[in-house]
Structures are given as C-alpha cells and as structure tokens.
N, C-alpha and C positions, 0 to 999 in steps of 0.2 A: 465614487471609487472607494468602497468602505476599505479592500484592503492597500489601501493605496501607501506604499513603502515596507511592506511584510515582504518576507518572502517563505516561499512555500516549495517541501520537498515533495516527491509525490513520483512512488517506489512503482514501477511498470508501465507507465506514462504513454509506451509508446503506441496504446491502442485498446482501445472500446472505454470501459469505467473509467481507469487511469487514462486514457488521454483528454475527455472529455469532459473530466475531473480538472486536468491542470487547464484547459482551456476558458471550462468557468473560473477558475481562480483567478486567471490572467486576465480574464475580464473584468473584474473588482478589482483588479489595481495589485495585483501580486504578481511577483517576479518568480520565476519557477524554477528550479532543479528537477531534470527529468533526471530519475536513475531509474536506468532501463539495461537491460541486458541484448534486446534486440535494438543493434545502432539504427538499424536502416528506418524501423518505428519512432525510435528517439527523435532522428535528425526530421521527422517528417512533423510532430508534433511540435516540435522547436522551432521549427521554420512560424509554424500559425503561429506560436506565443510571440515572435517577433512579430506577425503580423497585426496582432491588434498592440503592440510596442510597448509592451514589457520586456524587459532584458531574463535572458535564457543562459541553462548552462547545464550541457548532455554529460550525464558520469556516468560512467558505466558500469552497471551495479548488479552483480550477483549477490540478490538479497540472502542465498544461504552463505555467504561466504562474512565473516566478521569482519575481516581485513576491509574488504568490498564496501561494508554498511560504515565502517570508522572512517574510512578516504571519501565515505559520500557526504556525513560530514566536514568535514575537514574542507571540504572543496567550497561548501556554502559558505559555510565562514569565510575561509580567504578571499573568494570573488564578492561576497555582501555583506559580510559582515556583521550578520544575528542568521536564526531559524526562526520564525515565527510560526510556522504550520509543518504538522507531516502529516501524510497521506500513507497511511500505509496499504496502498492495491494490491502490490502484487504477490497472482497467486494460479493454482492450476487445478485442476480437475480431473481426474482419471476412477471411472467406473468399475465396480467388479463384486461379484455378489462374494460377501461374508467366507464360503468355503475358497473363494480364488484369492482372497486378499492375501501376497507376500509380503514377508519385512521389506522389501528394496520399496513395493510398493508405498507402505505405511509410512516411511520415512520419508520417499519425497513428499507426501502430500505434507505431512506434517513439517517436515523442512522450512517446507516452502511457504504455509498458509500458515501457522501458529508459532516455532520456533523463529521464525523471520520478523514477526511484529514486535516479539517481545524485543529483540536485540537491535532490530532499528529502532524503535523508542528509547533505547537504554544508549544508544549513540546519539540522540539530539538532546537528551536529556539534560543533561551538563552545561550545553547552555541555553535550554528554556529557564533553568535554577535560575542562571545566573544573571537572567531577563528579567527572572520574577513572573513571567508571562510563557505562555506557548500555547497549543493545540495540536491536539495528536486526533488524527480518527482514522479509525480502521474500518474497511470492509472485512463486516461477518459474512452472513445469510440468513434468510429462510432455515438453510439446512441445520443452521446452527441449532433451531429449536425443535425440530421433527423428525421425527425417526423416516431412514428410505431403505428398503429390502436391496438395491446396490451400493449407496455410495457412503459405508459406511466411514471409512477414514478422512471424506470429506468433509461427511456432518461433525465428525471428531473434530477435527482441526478448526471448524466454525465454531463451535461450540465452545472452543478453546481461548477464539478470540475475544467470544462474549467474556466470558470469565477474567479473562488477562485484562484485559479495559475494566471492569469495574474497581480490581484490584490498583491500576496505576491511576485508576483518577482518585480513588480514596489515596495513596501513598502522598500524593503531588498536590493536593487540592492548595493546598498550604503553601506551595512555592507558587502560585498564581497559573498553576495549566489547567487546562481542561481534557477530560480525555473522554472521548465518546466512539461509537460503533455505529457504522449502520447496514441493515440486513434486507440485502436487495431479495426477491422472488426471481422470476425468470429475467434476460435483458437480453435482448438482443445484441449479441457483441459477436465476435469471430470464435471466439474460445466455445461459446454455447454454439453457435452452429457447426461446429464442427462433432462438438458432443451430441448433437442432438442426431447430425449422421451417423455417427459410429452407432449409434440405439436406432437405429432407425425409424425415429421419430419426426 
C-alpha cells in the first residue's frame, strides 16, 4: 500500500480519467476527496472507493468557482487532516474551427481546463508548504503540444497546463512538492464519445 495514509484530492472524479484516477489511488492505500460537480458520478465513484475500504468524502466542486476550490480544501483538512496529493482532471471539450470560436466559447474552455489548475493548486498549496511534502499532477494532452484546424482553445488551455506545471514545480521544489503533467492522446471515456459523435467520427 505505497500510499497508505495520504490522502488524495482529485477534481472531476465522478467519471472516465478522474474517476479511474481516484480509484487507482484508492488502491495504493489513499483516502480520496472526490470534488465533482456531478453528485450523481460523485456518489457512484465514492461508493467503489469505499469498496476496496479507503475512507471517502464527496465536495462538491465547481472548479471554476474560487469559493468552490477553498471549501474543497478546507473539507480535506477537517475530515483528514493533511493533502498529500491533487489531481487536478477536471475539464471539458468543445470543437469549433478558428472563424466560429466566441469569447463565451474561449472562456469556458479556458475557465475550465487552465485557470482552474492554477487556483486548485494555489488552494492545497498552503498546506503542502506546511507539510514540506505534496504532489500535484495535472492532466494536459497531446493537444497541448500539436497544432488541430478545430480545437483551437483546447489546445490553448493544454498548452497552458504544460507551462503552468513547469512553473510551480520550479516555484515549490524547495518546499518538498512535486508538480508534474501528463498528456494523455485519445481515451476512451464518455466526454470523447460523445465528441467523437458530434464530429462524426
């Protein structure tokens, strides 16, 4: 059980990457914070982390919301008392060639996928410091590194991730975190089948 008395936040939890994420984790021996936004995904991945008998606890977290990301927070500590790991998943998808891209567009994905990693990190932060210790990792992409003729503000906001991660693991090295990225290609999850219908792909 390497991570046996950590515990681990882990932002969208309720389904595909993030829940499958906190389910390995719960199997190394970490206790989970799902912050999820969809309960009904939450309570279903919470149920498994109780199944292989780590202790659970569902926030309910709209990661664009600051207030949201501080009480997700705040919740881990009072129910366990450290953060040892975030996960930062969650995040969304929406296609549209270059001439159809609107600001409401640009903003959620960005919201969602780049301004949201930074300000959940910057809310467990305080006390990894104070740990000396932590682990942050974000899901990038693929997209983060390749240019695509539609989905420009997605590759943006991956691209963002990359960058924002090499910047906080250089800032934090020194207070004992680690901060790393990793950049899946295609996965079969709900979110891509659904994308992959609207393209009809």
């Amino acid at each position: 059980m390497e991570l046996s008395g950590q515990v681990a936040i882990v932002t969208g939890a309720g389904r595909g990457i993030g829940r499958a994420t906190a389910l390995e984790l719960a199997g190394m021996g970490a206790d989970i914070v799902v912050a999820e936004l969809d309960q009904a995904g939450a309570e279903r991945t919470a149920a498994e982390v109780k199944g292989v008998g780590r202790r659970v606890s569902v926030v309910r977290t709209d990661v664009t919301s600051r207030s949201d990301l501080k009480a997700m927070a705040d919740r881990a500590r009072a129910e366990f008392g450290r953060i040892d790991i975030l996960v930062n998943n969650a995040g969304i998808y929406r296609a549209a060639l270059s001439l159809e891209v609107t600001e409401e567009h640009w903003d959620a994905i960005m919201n969602v996928n780049a301004k949201a990693v930074f300000f959940a990190s910057q809310a467990v932060l305080p006390t990894m410091i104070a740990q000396k210790r932590g682990a942050i990792v974000s899901l990038a992409s693929m997209a983060g590194k390749i240019g695509s003729k539609n989905n420009l503000p997605y590759n943006a906001s991956k691209a963002a991730v990359v960058s924002m991660t090499k910047s906080l693991a250089l800032a934090h090295a020194a207070d004992g975190i680690r901060v790393n990225c990793v950049c899946p290609g295609f996965v079969e999850t709900d979110m891509w089948t659904a994308v992959a219908r609207d393209q009809g792909n």
